[in-house]
C-alpha positions as CSV (number, residue, x, y, z in Angstrom):
1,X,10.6,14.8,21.0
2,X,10.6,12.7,18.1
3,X,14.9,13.5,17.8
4,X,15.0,12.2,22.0
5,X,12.9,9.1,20.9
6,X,15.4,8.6,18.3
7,X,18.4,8.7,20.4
8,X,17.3,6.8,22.8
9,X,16.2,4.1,20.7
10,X,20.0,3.9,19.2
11,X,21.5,4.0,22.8
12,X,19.3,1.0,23.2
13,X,20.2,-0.9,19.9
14,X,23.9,0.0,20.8
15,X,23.4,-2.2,24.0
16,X,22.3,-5.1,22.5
17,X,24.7,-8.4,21.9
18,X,24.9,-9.3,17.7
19,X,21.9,-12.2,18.7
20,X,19.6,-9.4,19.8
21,X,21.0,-7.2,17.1
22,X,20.1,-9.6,14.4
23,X,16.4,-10.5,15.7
24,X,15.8,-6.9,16.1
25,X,16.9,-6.5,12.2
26,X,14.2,-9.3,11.9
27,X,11.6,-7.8,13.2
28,X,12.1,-4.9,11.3
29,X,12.3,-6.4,8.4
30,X,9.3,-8.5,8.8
31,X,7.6,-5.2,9.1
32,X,8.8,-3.5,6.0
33,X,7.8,-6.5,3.7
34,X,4.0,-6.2,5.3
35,X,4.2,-2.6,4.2
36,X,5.5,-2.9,0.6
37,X,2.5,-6.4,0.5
38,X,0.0,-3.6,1.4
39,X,1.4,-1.5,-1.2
40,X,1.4,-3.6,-3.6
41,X,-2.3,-4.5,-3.1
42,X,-3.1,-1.3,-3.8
43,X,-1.5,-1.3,-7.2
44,X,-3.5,-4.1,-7.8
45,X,-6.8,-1.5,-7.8
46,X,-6.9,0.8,-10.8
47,X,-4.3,3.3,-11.1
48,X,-6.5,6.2,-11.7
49,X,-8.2,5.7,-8.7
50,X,-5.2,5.0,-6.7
51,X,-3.7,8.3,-7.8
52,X,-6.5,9.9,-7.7
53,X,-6.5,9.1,-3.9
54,X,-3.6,9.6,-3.3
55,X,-3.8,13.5,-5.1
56,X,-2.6,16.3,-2.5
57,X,-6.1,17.7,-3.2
58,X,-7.6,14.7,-1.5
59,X,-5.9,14.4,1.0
60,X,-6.5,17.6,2.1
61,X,-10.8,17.1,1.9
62,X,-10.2,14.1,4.3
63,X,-8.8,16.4,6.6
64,X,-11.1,18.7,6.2
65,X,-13.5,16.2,6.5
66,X,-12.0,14.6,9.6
67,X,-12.1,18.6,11.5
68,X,-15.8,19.1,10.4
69,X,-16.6,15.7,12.1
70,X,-14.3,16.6,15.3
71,X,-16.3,20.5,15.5
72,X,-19.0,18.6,15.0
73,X,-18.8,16.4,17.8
74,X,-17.3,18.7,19.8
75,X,-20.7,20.9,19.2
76,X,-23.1,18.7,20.9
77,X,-20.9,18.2,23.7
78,X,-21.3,22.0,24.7
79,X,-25.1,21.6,23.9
């Protein structure tokens, strides 16, 4: 899925004239520097409890966390 959404999205760039090239390149851009802004923010916090957050072990207890609440949920529904 994600491979055909890929190729089509580079037949479509390969249509575009160098204008709509460029704004596209923009855009993108534009989006990229938001993301390293909100990185950066985060840096701001302290480090032990951004890496501590960001530790494979907690990621994995949101998850967990997020599937209890879903079963959860998903439990008083069939009550």
């Amino acid at each position: 899925m994600v491979k055909q959404t890929n190729q089509t999205i580079a037949s479509e760039l390969s249509k575009l004239n160098e204008t709509e090239t460029s704004a596209v390149a923009g855009y993108i851009s534009q989006l990229l520097s938001k993301r390293i802004s909100k990185q950066k923010e985060n840096f701001s916090n302290d480090d032990l409890i951004v890496s501590l957050a960001d530790a494979y072990e907690n990621q994995r207890a949101r998850q967990v966390f997020e599937w209890e609440k879903i079963r959860r949920q998903n439990a008083q529904r069939s009550v």
